[in-house]
C-alpha positions in Angstrom: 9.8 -10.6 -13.0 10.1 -6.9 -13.5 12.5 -5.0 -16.0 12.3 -1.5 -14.9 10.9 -0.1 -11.9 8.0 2.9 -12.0 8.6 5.7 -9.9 5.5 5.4 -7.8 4.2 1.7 -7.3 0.6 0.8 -6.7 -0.1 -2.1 -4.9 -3.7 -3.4 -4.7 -4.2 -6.2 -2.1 -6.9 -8.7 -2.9 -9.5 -7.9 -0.3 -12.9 -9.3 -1.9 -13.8 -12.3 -2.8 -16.6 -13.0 -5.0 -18.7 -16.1 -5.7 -20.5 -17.2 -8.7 -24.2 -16.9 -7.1 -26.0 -13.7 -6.9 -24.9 -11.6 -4.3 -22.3 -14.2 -2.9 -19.1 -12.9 -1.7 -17.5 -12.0 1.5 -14.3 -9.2 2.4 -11.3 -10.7 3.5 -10.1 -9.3 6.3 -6.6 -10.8 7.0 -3.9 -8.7 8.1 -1.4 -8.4 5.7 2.0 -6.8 6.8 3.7 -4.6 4.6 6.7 -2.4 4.4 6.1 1.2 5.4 10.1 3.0 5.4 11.7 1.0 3.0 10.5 -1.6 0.3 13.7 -3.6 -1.2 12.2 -4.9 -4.6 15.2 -6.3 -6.3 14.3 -9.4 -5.9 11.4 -9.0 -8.0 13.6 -7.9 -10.6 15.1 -9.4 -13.9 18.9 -10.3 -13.9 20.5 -7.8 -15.8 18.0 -4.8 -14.9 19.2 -1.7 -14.7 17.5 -0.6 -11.6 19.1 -4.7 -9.4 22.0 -3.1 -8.6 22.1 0.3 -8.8 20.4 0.7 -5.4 17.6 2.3 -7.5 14.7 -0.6 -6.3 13.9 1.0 -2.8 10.7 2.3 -2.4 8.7 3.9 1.1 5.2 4.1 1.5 3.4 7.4 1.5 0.0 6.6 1.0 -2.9 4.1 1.6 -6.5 3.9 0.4 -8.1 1.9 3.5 -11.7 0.4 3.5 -14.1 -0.4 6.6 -16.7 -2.3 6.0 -18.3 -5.2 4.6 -18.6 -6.0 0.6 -22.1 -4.6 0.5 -21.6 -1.5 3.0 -18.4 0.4 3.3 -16.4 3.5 3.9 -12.8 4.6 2.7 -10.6 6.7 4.1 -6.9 7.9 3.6 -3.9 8.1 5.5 -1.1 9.8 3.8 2.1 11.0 5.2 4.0 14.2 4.9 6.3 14.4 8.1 3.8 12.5 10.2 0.9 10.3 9.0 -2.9 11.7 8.5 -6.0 10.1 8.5 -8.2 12.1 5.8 -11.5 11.0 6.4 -14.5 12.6 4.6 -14.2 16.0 5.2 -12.1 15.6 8.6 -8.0 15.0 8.7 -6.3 14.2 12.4 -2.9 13.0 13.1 -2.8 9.1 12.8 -2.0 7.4 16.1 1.2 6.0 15.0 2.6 4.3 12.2 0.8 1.0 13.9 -2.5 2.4 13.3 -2.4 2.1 9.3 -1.0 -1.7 9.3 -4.3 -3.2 9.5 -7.3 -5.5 8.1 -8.6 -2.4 6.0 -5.4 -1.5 4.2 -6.8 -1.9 0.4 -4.2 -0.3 -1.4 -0.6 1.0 -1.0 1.5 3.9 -2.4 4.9 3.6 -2.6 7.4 6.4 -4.0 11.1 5.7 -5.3 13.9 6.6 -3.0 16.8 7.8 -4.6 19.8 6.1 -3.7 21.3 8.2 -1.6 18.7 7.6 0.8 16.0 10.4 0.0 
C-alpha cells in the first residue's frame, strides 16, 4: 500500500526473464494493457491517506520507453505526447499512428504525471 502519491510515477514492467545458466534468458513479450488518459490509484492507497479521497490519485500517461528486440539484440525508442503522441526514434520523430500504436508487446516503461483534481 502506498501513503502519498509522487507527482510523476514510473512504472517499469517486467519484460526479461533471466535464467541461472550462462546466457539463458528470454524477453517476454505479453501484451500488457495499461491506462493511457486516466490512471485511478486509490486503490493502491492506505486508508487514511491524504491523497484517497481528495481526488488527488489520478494520473495520465505522457511518456513510454519502448523496446524491440530480443534480450541479446535490441532497440528503444520513445513515444511521448504533447497534444498528439510522437515516436522519437534515434534521431527521427513522426506523429504516432494513434494512441493504439503505443499499447503494445514493447512497452517497457510508463510515465505517468498527476492530474490535478479539477481535471488538468
Amino acid at each position: 500500500r502506498i501513503w502519498k502519491l509522487p507527482e510523476i510515477l514510473v512504472v517499469h514492467l517486467k519484460r526479461f526473464q533471466y535464467t541461472r545458466s550462462g546466457w539463458g534468458g528470454s524477453k517476454l513479450d505479453y501484451n500488457v494493457k495499461f491506462e493511457v488518459e486516466e490512471w485511478d490509484v486509490s486503490p493502491w492507497l492506505v486508508e487514511g491517506s491524504p491523497d484517497k479521497h481528495n481526488g488527488n490519485s489520478k494520473y495520465e500517461l505522457y511518456a513510454i520507453s519502448h523496446h524491440s528486440g530480443s534480450l541479446h539484440l535490441g532497440h528503444y525508442t520513445a513515444y511521448c505526447r504533447a497534444d498528439d503522441w510522437m515516436l522519437y526514434n534515434d534521431s527521427s520523430v513522426s506523429k504516432a499512428s494513434g494512441a493504439a500504436a503505443i499499447q503494445d508487446s514493447g512497452a517497457y516503461i510508463l510515465f505517468y504525471k498527476r492530474k490535478s483534481p479539477d481535471g488538468g
